[in-house]
C-alpha positions as CSV (number, residue, x, y, z in Angstrom):
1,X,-25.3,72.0,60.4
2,X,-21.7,72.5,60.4
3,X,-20.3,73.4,56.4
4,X,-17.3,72.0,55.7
5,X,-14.2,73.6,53.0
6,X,-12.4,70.9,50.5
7,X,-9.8,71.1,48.4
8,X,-9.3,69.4,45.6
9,X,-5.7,68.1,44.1
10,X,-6.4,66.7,40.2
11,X,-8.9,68.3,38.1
12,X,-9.3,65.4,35.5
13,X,-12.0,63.6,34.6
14,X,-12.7,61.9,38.1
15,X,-13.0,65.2,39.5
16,X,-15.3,67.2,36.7
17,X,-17.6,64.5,36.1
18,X,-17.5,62.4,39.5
19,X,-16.3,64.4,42.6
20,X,-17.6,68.1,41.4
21,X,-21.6,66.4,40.5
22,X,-21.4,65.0,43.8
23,X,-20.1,67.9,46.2
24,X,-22.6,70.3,44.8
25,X,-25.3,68.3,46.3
26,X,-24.2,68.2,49.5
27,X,-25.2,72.0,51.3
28,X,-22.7,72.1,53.8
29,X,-19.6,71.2,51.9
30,X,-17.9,74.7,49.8
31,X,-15.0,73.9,47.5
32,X,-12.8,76.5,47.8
33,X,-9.6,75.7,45.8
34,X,-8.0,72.9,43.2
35,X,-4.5,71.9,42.5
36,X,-3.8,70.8,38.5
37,X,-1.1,72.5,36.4
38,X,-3.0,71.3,33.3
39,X,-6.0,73.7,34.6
40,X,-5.4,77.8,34.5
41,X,-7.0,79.6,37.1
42,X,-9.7,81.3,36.3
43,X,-11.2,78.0,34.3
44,X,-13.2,76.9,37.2
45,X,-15.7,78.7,39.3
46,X,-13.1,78.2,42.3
47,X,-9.3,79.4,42.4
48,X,-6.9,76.7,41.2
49,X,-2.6,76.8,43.0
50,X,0.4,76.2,41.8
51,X,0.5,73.5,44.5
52,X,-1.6,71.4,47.4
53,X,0.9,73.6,50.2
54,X,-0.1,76.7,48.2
55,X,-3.9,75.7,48.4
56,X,-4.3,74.7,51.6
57,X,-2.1,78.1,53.3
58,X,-4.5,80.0,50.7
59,X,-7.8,78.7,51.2
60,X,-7.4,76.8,54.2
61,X,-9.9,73.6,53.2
62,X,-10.7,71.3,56.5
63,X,-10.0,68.4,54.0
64,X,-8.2,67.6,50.7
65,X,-9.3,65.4,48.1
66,X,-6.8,63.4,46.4
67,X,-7.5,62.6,43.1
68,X,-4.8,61.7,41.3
69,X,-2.6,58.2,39.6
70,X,-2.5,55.9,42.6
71,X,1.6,56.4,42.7
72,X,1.2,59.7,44.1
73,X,-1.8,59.6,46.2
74,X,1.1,58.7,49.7
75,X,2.9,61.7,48.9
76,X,-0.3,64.0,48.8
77,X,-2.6,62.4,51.5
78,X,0.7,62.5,53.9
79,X,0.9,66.4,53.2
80,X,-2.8,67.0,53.7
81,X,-2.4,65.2,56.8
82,X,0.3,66.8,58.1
83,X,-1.3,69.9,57.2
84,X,-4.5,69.5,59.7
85,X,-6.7,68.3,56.9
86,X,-9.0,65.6,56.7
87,X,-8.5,63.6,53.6
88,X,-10.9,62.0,51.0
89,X,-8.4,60.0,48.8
90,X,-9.3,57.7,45.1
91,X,-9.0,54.3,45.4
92,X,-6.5,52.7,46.0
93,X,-5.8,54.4,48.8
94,X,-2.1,53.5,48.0
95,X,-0.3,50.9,45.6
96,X,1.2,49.4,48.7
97,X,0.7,48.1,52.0
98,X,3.5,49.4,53.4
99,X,2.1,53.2,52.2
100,X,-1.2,52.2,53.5
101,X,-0.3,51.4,56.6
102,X,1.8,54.5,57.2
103,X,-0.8,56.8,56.2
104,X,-2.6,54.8,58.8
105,X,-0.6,55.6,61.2
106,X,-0.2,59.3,60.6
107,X,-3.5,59.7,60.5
108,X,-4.5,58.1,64.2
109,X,-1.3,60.3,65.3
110,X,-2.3,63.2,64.0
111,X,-6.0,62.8,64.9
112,X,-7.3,63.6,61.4
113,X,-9.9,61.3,59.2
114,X,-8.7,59.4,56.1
115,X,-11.0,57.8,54.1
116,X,-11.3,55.9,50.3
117,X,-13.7,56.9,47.8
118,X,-15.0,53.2,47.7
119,X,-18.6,54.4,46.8
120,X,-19.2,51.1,45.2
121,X,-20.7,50.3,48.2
122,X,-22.9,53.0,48.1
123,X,-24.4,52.6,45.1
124,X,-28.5,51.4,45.3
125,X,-28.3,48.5,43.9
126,X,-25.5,47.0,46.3
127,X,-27.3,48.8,49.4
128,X,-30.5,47.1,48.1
129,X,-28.5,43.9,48.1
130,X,-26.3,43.7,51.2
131,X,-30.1,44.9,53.1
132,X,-31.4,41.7,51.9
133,X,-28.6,39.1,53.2
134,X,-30.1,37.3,56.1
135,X,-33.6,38.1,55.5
136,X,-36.4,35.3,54.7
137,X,-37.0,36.2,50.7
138,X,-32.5,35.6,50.6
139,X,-31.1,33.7,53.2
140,X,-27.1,33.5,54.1
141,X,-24.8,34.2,51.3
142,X,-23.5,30.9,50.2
143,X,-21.3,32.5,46.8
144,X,-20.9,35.4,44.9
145,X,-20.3,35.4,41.6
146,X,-18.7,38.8,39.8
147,X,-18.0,39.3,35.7
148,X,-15.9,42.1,33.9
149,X,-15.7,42.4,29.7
150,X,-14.5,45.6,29.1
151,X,-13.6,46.8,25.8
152,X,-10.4,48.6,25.8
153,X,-9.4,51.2,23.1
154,X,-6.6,53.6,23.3
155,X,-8.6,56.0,24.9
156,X,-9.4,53.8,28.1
157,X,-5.6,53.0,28.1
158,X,-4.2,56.6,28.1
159,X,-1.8,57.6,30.6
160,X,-1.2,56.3,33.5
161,X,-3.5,53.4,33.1
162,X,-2.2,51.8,30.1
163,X,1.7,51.9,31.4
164,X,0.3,50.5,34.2
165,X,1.7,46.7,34.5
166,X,-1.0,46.0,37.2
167,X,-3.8,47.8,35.6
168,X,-7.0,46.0,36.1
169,X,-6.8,44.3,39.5
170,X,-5.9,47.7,41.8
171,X,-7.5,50.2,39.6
172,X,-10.8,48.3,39.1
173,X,-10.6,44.8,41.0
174,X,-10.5,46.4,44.6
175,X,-13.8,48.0,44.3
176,X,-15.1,44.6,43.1
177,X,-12.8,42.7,46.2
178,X,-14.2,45.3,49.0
179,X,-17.6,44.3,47.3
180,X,-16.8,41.1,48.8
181,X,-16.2,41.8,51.9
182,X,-19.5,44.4,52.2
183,X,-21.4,41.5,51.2
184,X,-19.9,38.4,53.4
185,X,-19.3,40.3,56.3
186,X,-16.0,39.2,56.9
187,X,-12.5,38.8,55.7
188,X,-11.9,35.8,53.5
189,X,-9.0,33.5,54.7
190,X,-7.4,32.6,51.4
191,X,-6.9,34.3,47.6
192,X,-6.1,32.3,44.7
193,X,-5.6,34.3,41.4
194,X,-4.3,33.7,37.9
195,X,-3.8,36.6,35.5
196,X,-2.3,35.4,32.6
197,X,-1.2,37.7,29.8
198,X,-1.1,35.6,26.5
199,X,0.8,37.5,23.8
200,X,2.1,40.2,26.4
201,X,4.1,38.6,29.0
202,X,5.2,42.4,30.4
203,X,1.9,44.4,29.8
204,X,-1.0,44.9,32.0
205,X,-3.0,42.5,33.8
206,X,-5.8,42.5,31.4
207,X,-7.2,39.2,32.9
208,X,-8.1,38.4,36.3
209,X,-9.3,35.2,37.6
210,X,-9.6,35.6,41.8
211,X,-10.9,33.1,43.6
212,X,-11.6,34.2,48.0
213,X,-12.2,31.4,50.5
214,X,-14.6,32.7,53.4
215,X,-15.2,31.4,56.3
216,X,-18.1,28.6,56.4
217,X,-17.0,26.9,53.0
218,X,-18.3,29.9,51.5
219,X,-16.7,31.4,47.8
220,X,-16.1,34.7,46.0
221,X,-15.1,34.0,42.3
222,X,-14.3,37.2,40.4
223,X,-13.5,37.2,36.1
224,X,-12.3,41.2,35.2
225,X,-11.7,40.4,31.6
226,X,-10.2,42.9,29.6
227,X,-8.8,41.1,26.3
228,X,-12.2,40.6,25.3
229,X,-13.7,42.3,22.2
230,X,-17.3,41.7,22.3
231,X,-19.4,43.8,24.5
232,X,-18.8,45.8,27.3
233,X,-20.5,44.3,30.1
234,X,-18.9,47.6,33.1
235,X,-19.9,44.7,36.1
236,X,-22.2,42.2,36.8
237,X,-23.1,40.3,40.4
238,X,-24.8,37.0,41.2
239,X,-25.0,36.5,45.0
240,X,-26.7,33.0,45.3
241,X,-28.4,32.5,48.6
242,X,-29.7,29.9,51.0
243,X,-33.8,31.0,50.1
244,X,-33.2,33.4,46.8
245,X,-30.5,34.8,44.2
246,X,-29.7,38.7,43.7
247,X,-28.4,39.7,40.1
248,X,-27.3,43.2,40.1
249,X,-26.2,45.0,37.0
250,X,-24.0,48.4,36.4
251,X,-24.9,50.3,33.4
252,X,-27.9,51.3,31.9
253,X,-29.7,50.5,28.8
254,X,-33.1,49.7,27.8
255,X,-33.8,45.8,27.5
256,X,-36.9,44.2,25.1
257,X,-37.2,40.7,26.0
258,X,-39.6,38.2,24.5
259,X,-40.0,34.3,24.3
260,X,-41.2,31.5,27.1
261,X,-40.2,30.8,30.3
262,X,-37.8,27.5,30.5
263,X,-39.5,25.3,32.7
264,X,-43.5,26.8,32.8
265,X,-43.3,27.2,29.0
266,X,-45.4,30.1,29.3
267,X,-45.1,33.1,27.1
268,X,-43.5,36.4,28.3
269,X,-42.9,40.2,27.8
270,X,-40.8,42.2,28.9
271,X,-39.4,45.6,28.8
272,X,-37.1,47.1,31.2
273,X,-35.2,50.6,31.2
274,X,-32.0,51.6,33.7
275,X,-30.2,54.4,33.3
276,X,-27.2,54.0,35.7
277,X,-27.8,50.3,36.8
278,X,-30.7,48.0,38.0
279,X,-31.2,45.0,41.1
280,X,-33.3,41.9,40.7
281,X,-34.4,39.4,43.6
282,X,-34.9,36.2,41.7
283,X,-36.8,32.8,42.8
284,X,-36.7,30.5,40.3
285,X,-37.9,32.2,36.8
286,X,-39.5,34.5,39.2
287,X,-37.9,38.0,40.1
288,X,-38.5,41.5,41.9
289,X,-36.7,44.3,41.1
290,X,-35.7,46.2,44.2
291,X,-33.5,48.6,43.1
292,X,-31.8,51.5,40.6
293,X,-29.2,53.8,40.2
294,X,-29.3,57.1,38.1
295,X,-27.4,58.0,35.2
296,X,-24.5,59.3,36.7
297,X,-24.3,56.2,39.3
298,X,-20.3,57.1,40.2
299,X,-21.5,61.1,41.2
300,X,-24.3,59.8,43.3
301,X,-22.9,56.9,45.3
302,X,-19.8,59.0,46.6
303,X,-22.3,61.6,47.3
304,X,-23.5,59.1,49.6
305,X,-20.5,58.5,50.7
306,X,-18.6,61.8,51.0
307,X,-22.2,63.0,53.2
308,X,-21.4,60.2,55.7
309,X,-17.6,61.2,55.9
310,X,-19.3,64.8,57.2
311,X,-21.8,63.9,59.2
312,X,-19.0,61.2,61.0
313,X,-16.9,64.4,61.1
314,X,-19.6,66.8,63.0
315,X,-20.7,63.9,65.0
316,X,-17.3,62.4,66.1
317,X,-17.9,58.9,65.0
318,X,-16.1,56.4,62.5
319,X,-17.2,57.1,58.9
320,X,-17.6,54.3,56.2
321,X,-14.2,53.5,54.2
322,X,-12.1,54.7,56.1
323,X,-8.6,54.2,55.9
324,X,-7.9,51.4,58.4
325,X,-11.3,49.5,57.3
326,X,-9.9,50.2,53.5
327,X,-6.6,48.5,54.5
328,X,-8.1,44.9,54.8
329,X,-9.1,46.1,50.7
330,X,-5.8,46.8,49.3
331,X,-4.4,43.4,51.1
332,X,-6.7,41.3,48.8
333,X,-5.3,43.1,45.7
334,X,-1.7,42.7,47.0
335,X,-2.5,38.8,47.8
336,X,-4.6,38.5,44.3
337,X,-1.0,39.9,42.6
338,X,1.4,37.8,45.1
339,X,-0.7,34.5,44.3
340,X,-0.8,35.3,40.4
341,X,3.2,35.7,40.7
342,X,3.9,32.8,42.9
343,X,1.1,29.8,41.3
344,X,-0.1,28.9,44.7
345,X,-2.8,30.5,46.8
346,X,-1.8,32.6,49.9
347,X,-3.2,34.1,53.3
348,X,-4.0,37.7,52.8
């Protein structure tokens, strides 16, 4: 087995609790470097530059991860690019099109592999649930249903985030809209969104309501709700099918349920624990549960991920997320933005 060398460029939290968990389960990947000039060298158990030019001349990683604010992930993935690198880039892969489809470019020129930390995808319970579409027990997917309340507190809005003016839909909504298209299977012809900002005409889009059109009469309807302050639901999926309905669920907890069932009337109990999030086949007031996630969900599905990007690398083929696949991605957020703007829905 080939090992790999990466590079990292952003030490924050998406790297120490996300990107460092996962890469240290993977045998044949060795970080040998970071970039952060809020981290000394000498704080990590790897040597950290003064810059991602210093870092890669140094230590000479065959790919870089970007993980920093959206705004500067063009500038960074171009010079790990440039440099020979493969690059493993945060989502969005850029805040534009336009920067997307450069990169794009560069990196079929170039001959080097781009790909976006999507890992949603990779998660259990949405493997569990895309391996069930077009099976007897589920049918075709007919809708899909997905719901956002997130509490926000000045912690969750620090930085970058919170100046953000389009905040929820293209830091959170694309995992949610590439969801979509793992699911359906195909690119939906039309986005209607609204993202009203009572009270706040120039802050952050703290609501999203998207609406995709898919081919066959078949809908996508997506709430991110981020004024609310009740409880924090992280995400939550219904895909309703011809023969059976999946619920998925991200975020743990332990549930106690008691009472009777609706239509049997017959008595029930219940008692369910998920740490990092849980899958449930349903049939009527009937249900399976087919699948889990750990604690730290985020570590292990780009785990998943990342070991794909290696083994595409040593094998020669196309990895999962890659860049020109991710494209299709960040033109649903830029249409879920460009319909909120204009009123009217438009053709991504």
């Amino acid at each position: 087995m080939k090992r790999f060398r990466i590079g990292l460029v952003g030490l924050g939290v998406a790297a120490r609790q996300v990107h460092l968990p996962a890469y240290a389960q993977l045998s044949n990947l060795e970080v040998v470097g970071g970039v952060d000039p809020a981290v000394r060298d000498g704080a990590l158990p790897f040597p950290v530059f003064g810059s991602p030019e210093q870092m890669i001349d140094k230590a000479r990683p065959d790919i870089l991860a970007v993980l920093t604010p959206p705004a500067s992930h063009h500038a960074l993935a171009r010079i790990g690019l440039q440099a020979g690198c493969h690059v493993f880039c945060e989502k969005p892969l850029t805040p534009t099109l336009e920067e997307a489809d450069e990169l794009c470019a560069l990196s079929r020129q170039l001959g080097r592999v781009l790909v976006v930390n999507n890992q949603y995808r990779f998660m259990n319970i949405h493997q569990a649930a895309r391996r069930r579409i077009g099976r007897p027990e589920f049918g075709e997917l007919l809708f899909l249903s997905a719901e956002q309340t997130f509490y926000t507190t000045p912690a969750t809005e620090a930085g970058w985030r919170g100046q953000d003016p389009e905040r929820t839909c293209k830091e959170f909504g694309i995992h949610v809209l590439d969801l979509c298209r793992f699911f359906f299977g195909q690119e939906p012809l039309a986005v209607t969104a609204r993202m009203p900002k009572p009270g706040a005409p120039h802050g952050p889009d703290l609501l999203n309501l998207i609406r995709l059109d898919f081919p066959g009469d078949r809908v996508a309807q997506l709430t991110l709700d981020r004024l609310c302050r009740g409880k924090h639901r992280y995400l939550r999926l219904r895909l309703d099918g011809s023969a059976g309905c999946i619920e998925t669920r991200l975020g743990g907890g332990a549930l106690f349920s008691a009472g009777f069932r609706g239509r049997t009337r017959r008595p029930y109990l219940e008692l369910e624990l998920s740490l990092g999030g849980r899958a449930r086949l349903h049939h009527g007031e009937r249900y399976q549960k087919i699948a889990s996630d750990p604690l730290n969900v985020f570590a292990g599905a780009t785990r998943r991920l990342l070991g794909a990007f290696l083994a595409a690398l040593e094998g020669g083929g196309t990895p999962p997320c890659e860049a020109h696949d991710n494209r299709h991605s960040i033109a649903l957020m830029r249409a879920a933005y460009e319909s909120s703007r204009r009123g009217e829905t438009v053709t991504p």
